[in-house]
Backbone as CSV, one residue per row, in Angstrom:
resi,resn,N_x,N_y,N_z,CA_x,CA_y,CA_z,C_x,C_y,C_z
1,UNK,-20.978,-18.056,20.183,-20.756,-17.284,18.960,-22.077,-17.156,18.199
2,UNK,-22.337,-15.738,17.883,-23.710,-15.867,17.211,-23.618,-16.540,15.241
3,UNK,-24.636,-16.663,14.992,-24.766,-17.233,14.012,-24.088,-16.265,13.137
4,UNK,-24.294,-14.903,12.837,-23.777,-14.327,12.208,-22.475,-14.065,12.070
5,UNK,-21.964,-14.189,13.014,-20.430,-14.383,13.382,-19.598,-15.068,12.737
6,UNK,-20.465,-16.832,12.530,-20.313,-17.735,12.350,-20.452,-17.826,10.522
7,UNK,-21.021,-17.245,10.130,-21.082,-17.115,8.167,-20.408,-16.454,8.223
8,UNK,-20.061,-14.858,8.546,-18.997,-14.093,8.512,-17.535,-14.886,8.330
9,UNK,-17.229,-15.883,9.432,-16.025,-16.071,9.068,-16.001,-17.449,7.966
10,UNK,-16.974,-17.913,8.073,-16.948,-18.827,6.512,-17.305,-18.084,5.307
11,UNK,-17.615,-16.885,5.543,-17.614,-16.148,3.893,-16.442,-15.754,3.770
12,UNK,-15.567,-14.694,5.000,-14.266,-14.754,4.756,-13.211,-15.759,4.132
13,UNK,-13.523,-17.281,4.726,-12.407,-18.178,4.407,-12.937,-18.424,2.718
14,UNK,-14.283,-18.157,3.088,-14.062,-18.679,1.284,-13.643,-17.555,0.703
15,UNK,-14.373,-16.404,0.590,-13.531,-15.368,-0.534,-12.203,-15.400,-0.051
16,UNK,-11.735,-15.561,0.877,-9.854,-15.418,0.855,-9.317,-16.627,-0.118
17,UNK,-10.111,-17.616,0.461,-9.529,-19.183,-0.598,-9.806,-18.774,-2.216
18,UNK,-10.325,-17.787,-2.847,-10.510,-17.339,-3.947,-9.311,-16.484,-4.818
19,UNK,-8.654,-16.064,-3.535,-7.531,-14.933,-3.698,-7.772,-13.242,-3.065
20,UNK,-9.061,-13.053,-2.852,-8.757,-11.851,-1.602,-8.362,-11.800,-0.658
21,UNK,-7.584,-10.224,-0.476,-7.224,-9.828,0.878,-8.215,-9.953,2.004
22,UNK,-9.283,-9.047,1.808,-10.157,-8.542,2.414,-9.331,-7.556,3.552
23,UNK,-8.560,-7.473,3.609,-8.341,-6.855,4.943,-9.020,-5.528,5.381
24,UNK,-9.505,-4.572,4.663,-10.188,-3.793,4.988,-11.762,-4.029,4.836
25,UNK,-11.882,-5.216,3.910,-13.300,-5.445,4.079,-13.691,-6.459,5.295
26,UNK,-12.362,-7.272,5.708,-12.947,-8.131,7.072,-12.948,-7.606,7.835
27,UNK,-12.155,-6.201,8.280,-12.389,-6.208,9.576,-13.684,-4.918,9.718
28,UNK,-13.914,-4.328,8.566,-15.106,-3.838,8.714,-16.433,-4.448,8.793
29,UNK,-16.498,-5.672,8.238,-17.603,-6.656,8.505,-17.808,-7.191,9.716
30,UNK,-16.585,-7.418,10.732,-16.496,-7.532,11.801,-16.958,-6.529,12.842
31,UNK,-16.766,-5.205,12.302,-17.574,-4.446,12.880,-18.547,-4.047,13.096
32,UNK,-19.212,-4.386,11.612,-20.778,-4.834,11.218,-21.341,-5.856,12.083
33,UNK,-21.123,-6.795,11.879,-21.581,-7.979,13.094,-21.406,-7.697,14.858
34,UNK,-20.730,-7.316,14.863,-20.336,-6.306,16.477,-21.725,-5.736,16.459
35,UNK,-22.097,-4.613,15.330,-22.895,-3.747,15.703,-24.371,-4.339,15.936
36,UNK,-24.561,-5.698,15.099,-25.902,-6.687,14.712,-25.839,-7.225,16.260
37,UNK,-24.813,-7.481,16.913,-24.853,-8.424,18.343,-25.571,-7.320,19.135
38,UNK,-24.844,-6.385,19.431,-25.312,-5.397,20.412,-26.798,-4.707,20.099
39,UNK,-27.441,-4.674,18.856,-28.726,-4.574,18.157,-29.374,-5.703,18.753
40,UNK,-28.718,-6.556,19.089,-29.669,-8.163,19.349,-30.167,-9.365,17.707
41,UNK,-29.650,-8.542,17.170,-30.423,-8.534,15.566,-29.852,-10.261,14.760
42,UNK,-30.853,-11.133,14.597,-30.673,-12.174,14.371,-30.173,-12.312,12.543
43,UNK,-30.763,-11.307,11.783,-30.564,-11.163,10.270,-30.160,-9.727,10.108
44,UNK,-29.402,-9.762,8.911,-29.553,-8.613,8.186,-30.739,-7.748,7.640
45,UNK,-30.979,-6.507,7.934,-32.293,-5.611,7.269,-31.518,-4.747,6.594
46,UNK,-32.366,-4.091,5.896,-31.957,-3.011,5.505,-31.575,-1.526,6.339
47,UNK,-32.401,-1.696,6.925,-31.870,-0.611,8.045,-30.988,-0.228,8.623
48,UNK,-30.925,-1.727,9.096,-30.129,-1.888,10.118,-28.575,-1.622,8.784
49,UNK,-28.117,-2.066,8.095,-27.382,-1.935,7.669,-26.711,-0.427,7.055
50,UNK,-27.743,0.356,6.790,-27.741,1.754,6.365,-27.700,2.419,7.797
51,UNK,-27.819,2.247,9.040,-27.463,2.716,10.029,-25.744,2.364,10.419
52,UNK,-25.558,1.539,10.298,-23.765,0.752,10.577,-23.410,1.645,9.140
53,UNK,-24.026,1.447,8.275,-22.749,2.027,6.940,-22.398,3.412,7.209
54,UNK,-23.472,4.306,7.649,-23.047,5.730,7.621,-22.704,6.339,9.380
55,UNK,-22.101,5.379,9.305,-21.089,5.711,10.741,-19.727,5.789,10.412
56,UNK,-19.091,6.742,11.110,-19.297,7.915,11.711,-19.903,9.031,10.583
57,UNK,-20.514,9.712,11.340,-20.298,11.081,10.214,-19.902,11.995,9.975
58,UNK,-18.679,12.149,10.049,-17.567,13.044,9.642,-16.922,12.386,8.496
59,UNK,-16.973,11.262,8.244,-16.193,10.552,7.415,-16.936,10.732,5.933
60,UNK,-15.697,11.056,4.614,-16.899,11.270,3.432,-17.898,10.264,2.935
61,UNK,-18.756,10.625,2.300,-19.974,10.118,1.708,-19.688,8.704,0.968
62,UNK,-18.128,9.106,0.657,-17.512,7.737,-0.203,-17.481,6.879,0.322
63,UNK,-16.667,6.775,1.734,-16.641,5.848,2.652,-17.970,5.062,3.041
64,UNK,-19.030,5.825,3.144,-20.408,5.355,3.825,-21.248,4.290,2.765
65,UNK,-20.472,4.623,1.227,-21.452,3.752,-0.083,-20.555,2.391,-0.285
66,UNK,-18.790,2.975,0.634,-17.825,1.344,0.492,-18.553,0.897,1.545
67,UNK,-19.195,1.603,2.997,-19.112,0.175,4.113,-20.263,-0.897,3.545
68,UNK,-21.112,0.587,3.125,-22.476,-0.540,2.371,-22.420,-1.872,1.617
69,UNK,-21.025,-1.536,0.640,-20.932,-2.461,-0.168,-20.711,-3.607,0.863
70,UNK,-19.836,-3.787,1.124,-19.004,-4.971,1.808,-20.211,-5.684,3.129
71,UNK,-20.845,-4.666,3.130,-22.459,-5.250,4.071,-23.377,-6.061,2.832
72,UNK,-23.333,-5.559,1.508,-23.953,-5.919,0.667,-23.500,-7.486,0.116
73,UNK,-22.480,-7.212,-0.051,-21.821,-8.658,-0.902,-21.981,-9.805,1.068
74,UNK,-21.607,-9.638,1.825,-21.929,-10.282,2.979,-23.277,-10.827,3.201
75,UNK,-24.354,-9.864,2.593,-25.653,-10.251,3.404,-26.461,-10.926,1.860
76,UNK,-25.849,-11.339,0.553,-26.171,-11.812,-0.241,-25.674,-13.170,0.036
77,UNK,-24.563,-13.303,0.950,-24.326,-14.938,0.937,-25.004,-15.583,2.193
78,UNK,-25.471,-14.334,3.228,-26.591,-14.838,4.568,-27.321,-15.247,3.680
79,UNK,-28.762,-14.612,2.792,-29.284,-14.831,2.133,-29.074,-16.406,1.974
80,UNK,-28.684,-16.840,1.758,-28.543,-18.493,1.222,-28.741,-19.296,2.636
81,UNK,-28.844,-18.582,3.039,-29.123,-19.908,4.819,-30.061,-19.312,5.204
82,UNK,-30.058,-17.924,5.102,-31.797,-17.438,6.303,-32.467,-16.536,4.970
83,UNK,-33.409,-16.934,4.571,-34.190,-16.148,3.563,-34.745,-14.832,3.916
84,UNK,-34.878,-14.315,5.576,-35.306,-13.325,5.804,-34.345,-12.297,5.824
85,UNK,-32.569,-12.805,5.323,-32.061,-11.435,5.144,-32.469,-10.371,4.442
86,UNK,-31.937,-9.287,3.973,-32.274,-8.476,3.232,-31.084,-7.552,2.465
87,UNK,-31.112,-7.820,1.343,-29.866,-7.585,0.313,-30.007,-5.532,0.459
88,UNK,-28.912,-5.111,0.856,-29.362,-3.651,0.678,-28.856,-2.988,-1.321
89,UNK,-30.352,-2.679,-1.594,-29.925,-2.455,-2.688,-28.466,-1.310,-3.297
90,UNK,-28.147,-1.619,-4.816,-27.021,-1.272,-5.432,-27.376,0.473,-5.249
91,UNK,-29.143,1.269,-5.541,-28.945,2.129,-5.520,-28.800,3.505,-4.329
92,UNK,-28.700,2.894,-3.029,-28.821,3.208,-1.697,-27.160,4.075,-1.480
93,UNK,-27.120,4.942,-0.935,-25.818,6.317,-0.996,-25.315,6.120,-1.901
94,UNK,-25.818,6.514,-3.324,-24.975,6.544,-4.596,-24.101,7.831,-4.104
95,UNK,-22.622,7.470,-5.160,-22.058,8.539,-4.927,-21.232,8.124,-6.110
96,UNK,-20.904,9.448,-6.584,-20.079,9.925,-8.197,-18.720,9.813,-7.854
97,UNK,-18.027,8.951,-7.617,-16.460,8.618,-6.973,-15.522,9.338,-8.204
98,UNK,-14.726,9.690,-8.142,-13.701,9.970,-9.038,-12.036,9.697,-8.776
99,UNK,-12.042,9.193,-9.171,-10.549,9.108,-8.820,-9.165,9.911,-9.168
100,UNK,-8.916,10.685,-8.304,-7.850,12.146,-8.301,-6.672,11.730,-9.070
101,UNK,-6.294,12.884,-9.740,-5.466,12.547,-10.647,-4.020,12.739,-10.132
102,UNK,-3.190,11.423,-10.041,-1.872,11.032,-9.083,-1.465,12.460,-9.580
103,UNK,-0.077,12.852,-8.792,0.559,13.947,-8.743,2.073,12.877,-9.484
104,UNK,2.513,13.759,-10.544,3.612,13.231,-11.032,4.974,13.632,-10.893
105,UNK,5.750,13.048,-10.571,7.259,13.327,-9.786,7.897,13.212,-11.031
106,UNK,8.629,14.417,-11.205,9.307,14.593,-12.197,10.982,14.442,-11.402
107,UNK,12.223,14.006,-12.615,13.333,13.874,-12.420,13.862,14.448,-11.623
108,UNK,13.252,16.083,-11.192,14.189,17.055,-10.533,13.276,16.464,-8.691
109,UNK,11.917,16.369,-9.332,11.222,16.008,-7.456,11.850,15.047,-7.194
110,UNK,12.390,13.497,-7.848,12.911,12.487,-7.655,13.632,12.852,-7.069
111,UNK,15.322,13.555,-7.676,16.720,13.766,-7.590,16.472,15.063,-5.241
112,UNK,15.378,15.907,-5.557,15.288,16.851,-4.470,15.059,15.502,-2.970
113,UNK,13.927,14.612,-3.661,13.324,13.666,-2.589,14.428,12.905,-1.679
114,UNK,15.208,12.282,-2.938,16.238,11.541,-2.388,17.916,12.122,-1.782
115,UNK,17.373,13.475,-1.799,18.927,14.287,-1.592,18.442,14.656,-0.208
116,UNK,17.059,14.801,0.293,16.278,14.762,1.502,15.839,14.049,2.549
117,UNK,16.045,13.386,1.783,16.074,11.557,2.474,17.370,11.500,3.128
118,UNK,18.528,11.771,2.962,20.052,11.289,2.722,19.697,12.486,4.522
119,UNK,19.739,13.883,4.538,19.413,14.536,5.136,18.668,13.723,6.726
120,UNK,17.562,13.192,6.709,17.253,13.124,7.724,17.386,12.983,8.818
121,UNK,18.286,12.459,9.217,19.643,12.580,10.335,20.688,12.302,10.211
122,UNK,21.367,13.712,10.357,22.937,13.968,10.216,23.413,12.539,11.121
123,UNK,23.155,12.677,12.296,23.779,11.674,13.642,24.063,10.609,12.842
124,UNK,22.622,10.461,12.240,23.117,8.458,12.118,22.400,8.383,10.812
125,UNK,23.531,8.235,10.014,23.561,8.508,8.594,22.550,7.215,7.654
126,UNK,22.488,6.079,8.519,21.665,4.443,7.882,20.568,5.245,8.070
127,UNK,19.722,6.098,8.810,18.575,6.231,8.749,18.100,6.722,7.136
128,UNK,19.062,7.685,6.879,18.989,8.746,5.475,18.949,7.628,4.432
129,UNK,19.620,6.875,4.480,20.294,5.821,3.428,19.074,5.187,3.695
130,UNK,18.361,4.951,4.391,17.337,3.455,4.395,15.882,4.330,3.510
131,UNK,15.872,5.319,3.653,14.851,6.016,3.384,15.218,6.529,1.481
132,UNK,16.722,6.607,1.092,17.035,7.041,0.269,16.974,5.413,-0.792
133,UNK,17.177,4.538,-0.191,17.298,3.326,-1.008,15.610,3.174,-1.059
134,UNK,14.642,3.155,-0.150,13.321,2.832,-0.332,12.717,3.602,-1.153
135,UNK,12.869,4.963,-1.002,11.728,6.139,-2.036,12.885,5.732,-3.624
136,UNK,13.929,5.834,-3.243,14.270,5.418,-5.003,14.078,4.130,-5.617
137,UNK,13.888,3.276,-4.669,13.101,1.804,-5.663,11.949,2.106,-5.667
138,UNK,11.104,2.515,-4.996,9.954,2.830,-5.281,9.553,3.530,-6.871
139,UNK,10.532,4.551,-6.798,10.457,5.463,-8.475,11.152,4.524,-9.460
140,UNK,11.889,3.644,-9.613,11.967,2.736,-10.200,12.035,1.255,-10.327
141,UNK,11.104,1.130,-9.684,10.977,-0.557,-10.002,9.498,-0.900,-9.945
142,UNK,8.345,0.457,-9.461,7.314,0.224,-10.016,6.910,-0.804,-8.374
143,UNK,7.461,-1.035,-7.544,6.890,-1.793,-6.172,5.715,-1.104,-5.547
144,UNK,5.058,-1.634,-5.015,3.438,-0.965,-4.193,4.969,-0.679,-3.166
145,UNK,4.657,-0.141,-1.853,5.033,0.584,-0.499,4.973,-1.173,-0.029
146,UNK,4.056,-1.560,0.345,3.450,-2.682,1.185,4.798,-3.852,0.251
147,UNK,5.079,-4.242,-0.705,5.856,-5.038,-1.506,6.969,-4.328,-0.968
148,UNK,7.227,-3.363,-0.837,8.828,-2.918,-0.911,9.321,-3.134,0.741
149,UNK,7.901,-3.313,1.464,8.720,-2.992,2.656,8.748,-4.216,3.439
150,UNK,7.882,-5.728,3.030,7.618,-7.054,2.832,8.931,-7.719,2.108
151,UNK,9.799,-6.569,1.681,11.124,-7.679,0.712,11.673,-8.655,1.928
152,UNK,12.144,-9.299,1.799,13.184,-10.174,2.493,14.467,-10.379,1.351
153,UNK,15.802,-10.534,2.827,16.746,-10.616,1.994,16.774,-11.699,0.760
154,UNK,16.009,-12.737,0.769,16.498,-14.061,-0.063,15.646,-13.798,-1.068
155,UNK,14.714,-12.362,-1.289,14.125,-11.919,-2.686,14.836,-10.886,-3.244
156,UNK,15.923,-10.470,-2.673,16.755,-9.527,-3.344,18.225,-10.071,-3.909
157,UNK,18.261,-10.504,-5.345,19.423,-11.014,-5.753,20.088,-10.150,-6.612
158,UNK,21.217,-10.043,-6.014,22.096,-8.233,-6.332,22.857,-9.275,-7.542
159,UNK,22.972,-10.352,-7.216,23.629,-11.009,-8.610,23.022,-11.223,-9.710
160,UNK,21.987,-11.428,-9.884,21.387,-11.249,-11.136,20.344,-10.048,-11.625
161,UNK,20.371,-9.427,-10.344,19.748,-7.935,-10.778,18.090,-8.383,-10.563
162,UNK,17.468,-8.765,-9.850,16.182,-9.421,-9.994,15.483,-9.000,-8.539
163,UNK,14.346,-8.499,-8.340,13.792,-8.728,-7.079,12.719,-10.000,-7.413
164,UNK,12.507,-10.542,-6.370,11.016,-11.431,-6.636,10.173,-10.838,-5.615
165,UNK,8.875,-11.260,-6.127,7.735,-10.384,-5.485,6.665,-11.605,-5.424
166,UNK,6.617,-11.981,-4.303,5.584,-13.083,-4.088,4.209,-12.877,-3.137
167,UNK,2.940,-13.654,-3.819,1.539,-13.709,-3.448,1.600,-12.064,-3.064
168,UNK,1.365,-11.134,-3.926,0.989,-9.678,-3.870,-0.573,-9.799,-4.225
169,UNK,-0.548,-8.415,-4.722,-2.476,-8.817,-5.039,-2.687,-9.546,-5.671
170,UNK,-4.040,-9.814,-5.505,-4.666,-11.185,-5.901,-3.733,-12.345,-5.937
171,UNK,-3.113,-12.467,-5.289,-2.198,-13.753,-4.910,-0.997,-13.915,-6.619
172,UNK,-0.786,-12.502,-7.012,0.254,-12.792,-8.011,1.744,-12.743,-7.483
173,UNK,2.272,-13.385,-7.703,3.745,-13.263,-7.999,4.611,-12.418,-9.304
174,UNK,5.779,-11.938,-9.359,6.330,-11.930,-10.666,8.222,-11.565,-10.003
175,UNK,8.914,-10.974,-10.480,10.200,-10.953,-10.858,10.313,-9.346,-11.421
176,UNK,11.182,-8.847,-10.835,11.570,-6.946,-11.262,13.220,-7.420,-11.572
177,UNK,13.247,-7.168,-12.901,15.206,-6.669,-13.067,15.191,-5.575,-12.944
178,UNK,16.347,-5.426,-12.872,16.721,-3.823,-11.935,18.107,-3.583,-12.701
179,UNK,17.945,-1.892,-13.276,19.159,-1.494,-13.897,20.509,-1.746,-12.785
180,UNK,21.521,-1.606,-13.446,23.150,-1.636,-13.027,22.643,-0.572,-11.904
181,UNK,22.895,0.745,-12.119,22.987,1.648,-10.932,21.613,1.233,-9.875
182,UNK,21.047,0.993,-10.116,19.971,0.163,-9.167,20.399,-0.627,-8.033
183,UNK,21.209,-1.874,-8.802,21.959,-2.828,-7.832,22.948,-2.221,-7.297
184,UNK,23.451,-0.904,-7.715,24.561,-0.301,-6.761,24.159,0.205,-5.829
185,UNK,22.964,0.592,-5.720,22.890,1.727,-4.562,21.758,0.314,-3.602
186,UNK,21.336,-0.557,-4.069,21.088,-1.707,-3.183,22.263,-2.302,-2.680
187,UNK,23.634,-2.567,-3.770,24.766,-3.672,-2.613,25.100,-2.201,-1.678
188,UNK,25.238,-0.894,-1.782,25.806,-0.121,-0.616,24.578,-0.049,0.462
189,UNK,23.432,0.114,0.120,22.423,-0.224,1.309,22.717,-1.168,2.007
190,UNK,22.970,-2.506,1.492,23.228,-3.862,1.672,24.867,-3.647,3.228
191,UNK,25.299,-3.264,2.353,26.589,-2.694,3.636,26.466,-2.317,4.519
192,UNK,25.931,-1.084,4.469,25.478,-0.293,5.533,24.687,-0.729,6.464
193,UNK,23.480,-1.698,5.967,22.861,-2.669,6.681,23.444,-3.419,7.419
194,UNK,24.659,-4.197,6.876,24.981,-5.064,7.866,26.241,-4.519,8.850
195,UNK,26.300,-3.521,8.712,27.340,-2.371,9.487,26.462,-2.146,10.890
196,UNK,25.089,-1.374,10.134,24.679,-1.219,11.055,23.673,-1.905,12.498
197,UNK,23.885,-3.269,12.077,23.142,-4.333,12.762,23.896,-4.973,13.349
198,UNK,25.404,-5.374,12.414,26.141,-5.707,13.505,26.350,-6.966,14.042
199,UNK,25.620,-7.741,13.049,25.417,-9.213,13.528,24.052,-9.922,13.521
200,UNK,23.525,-8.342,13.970,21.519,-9.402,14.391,21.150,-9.699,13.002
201,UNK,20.338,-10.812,13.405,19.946,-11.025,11.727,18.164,-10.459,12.005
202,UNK,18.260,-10.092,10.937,16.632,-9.780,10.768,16.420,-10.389,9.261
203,UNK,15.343,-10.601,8.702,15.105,-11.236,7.294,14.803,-9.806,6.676
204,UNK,13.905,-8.873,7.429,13.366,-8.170,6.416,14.804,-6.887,5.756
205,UNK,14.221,-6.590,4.221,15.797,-5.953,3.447,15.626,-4.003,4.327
206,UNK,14.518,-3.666,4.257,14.293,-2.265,4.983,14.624,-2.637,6.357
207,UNK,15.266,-2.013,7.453,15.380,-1.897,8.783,15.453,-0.666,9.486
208,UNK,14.571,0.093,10.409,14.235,0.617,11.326,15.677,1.044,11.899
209,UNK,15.666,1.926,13.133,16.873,2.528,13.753,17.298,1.810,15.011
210,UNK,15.990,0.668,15.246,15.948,0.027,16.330,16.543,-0.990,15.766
211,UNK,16.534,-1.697,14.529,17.053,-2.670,13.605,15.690,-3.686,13.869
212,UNK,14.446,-3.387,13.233,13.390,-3.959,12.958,12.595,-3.367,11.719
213,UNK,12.128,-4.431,11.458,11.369,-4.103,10.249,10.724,-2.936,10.080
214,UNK,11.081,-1.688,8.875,10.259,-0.774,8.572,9.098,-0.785,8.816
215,UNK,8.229,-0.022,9.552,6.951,0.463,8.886,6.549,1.299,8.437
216,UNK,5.026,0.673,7.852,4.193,1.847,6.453,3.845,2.846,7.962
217,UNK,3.472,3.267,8.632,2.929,4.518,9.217,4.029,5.360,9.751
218,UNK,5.514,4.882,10.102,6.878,5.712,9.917,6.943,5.955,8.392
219,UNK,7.037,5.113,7.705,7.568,5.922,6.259,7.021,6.896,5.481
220,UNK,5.030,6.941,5.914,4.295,7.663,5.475,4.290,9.110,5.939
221,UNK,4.288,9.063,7.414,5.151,10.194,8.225,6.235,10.989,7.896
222,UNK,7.603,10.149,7.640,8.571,10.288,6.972,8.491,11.113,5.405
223,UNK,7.662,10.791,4.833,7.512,11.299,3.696,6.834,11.982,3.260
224,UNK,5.357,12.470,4.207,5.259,13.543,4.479,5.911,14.863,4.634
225,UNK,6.726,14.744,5.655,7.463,15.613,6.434,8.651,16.391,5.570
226,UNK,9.384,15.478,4.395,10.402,15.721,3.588,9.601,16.360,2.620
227,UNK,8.002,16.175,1.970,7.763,17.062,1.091,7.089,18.296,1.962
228,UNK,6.915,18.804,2.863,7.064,19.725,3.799,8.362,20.512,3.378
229,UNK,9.602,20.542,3.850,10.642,20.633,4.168,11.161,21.090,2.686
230,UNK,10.596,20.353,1.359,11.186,20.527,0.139,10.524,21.495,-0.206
231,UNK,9.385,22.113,-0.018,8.340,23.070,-0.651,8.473,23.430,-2.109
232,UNK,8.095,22.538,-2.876,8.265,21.959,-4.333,7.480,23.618,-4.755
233,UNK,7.742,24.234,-5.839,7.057,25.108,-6.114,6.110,24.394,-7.485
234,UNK,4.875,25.605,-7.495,3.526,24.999,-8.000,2.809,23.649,-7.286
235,UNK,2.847,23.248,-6.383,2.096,22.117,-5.742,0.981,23.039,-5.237
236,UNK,0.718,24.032,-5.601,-0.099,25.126,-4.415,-1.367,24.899,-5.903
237,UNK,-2.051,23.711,-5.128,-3.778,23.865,-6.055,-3.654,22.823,-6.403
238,UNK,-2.577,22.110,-6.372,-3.042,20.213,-6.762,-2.639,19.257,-5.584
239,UNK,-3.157,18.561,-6.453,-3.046,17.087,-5.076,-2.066,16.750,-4.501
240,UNK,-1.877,16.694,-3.099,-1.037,16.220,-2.596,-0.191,15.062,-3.048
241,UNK,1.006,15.041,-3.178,1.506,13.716,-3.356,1.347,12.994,-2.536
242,UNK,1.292,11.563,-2.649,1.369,10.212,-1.825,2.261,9.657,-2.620
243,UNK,2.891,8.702,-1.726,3.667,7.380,-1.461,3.516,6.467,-3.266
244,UNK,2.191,6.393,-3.731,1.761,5.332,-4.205,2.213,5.841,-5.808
245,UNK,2.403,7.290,-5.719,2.154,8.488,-6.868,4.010,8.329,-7.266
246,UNK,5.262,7.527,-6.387,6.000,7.207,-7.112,5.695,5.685,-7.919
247,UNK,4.675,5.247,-7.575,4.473,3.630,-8.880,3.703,4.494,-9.822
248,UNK,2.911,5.177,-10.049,2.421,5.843,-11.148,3.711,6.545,-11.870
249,UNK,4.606,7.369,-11.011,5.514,7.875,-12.233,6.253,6.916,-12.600
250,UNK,6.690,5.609,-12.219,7.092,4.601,-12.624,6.674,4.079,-14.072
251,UNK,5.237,3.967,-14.167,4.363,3.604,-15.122,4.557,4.693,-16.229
252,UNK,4.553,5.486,-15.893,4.170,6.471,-17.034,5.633,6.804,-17.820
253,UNK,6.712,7.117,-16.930,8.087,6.906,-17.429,8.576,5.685,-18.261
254,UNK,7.890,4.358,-17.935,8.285,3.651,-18.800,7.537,3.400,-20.124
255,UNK,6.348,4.046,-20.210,5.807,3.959,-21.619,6.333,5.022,-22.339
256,UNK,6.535,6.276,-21.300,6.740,7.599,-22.500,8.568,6.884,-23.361
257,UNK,9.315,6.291,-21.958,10.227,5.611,-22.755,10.620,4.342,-23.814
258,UNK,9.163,3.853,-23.209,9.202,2.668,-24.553,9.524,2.630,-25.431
259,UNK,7.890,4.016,-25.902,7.544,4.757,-26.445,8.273,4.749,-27.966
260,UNK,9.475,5.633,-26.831,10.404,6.267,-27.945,11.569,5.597,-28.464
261,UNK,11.951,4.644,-27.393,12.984,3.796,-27.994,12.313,2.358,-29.099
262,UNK,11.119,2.329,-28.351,10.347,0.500,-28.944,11.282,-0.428,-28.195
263,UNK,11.879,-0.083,-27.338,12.620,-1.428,-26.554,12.444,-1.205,-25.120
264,UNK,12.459,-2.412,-24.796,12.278,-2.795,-23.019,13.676,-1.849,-22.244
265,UNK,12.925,-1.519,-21.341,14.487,-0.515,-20.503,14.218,-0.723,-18.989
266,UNK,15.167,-0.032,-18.424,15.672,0.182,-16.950,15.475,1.369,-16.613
267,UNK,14.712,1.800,-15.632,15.236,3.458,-15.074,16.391,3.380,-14.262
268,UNK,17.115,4.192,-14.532,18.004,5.005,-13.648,18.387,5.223,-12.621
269,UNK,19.175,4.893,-11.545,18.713,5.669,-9.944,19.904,5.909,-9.831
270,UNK,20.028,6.781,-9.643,21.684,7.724,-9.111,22.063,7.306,-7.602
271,UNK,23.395,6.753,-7.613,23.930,6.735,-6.425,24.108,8.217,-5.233
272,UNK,23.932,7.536,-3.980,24.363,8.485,-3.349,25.823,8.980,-3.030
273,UNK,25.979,10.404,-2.476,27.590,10.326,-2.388,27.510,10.897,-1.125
């Protein structure tokens, strides 16, 4: 194992023991060091690092100033064992990042999404329902995608109205109550679930057609495809919706409602029929 290899994964264990993921920054560092082995390259240079960051190039300019970073914060902690690394400076592919302004799902995109969902196959109706219970907690309960689809049954308590949400980012935990019609259209998911499984136990609360745990690159697919299919009018000149753009209308629905009441509330989620 080369030396570099070898700090790599003790910088990992320590920033993880801190509370990062890293997951997109380890395994790109890993690729970084891949690229230093096959270089022959005993330290970090600068070069060498501004050659690995702006790979590939098709990929935007943004991408090429993140790989830098994560080469940067890496080759500041080589630095401390081999003095001949070389820190690539802060002002090397500057780039003016902006961050696009979420697309906001209003009551009627909500009510169209989830009447589309229900839709997705006539045949076998749990598929519609699994997709109709996920995009509507999503619009109200404020869950990342990655949290919602990580539930397990013994964090969903339909009796006291509560999800728990454990070691999410930065290693937080917390607790979601969930309005009345909320827990309804979770205990009929809840049914249907165990209708349609039949016995197998699986832990996770989302299940697949195979009866395995959801995944994020089916649901992203999935939800794609339904705002396809819905052809929302005026979306023609703004941003695409994503997945993430129902926790933003989450957010924003509950202040404009705070707002106006000054008291803590519940959103809404309409049962299916």
């Amino acid at each position: 194992m080369s030396t570099l290899r070898t700090l790599l994964q003790e910088y990992l264990t320590l920033r993880r023991a801190l509370g990062y993921k890293l997951r997109s920054d380890g395994a790109s560092l890993s690729s970084f060091v891949s690229f230093m082995e096959q270089q022959q390259a005993d330290f970090i240079t600068i070069s060498q690092a501004l050659a690995w960051a702006t790979q590939p190039k098709s990929v935007q300019k943004g991408r090429w100033s993140a790989r830098l970073c994560y080469v940067r914060g890496f080759a500041s902690y080589c630095r401390a064992f081999d003095p001949r690394t070389e820190i690539p400076p802060t002002g090397l592919l500057p780039i003016q990042y902006q961050r696009p302004t979420p697309f906001f799902f209003s009551d009627e995109h909500i009510h169209q999404l989830l009447q589309a969902s229900l839709q997705i196959c006539p045949s076998r109706p749990f598929v519609g329902k699994t997709y109709y219970c996920l995009f509507g907690l999503l619009s109200v309960s404020g869950l990342r995608i990655s949290e919602a689809l990580g539930l397990t049954l013994d964090k969903v308590d339909l009796e006291e109205g509560i999800l728990s949400i454990d070691s999410t980012k930065f290693g937080k935990s917390r607790l979601i109550p969930l309005h009345s019609s909320t827990v309804e259209v979770l205990a009929d998911y809840r049914l249907c679930r165990e209708q349609f499984l039949a016995g197998q136990q699986i832990s996770y609360w989302f299940v697949n057609c195979k009866g395995r745990r959801l995944g994020y690159d089916t649901v992203s697919d999935t939800f794609d495809s339904l705002l396809e299919k819905i052809k929302w009018c005026g979306l023609l000149g703004n941003r695409k919706p994503h997945l993430h753009d129902l926790r933003h209308r989450f957010a924003v629905v509950s202040r404009q409602r705070k707002y106006r009441a000054k008291t803590a509330y519940s959103v809404d989620l309409p049962r299916s029929r």
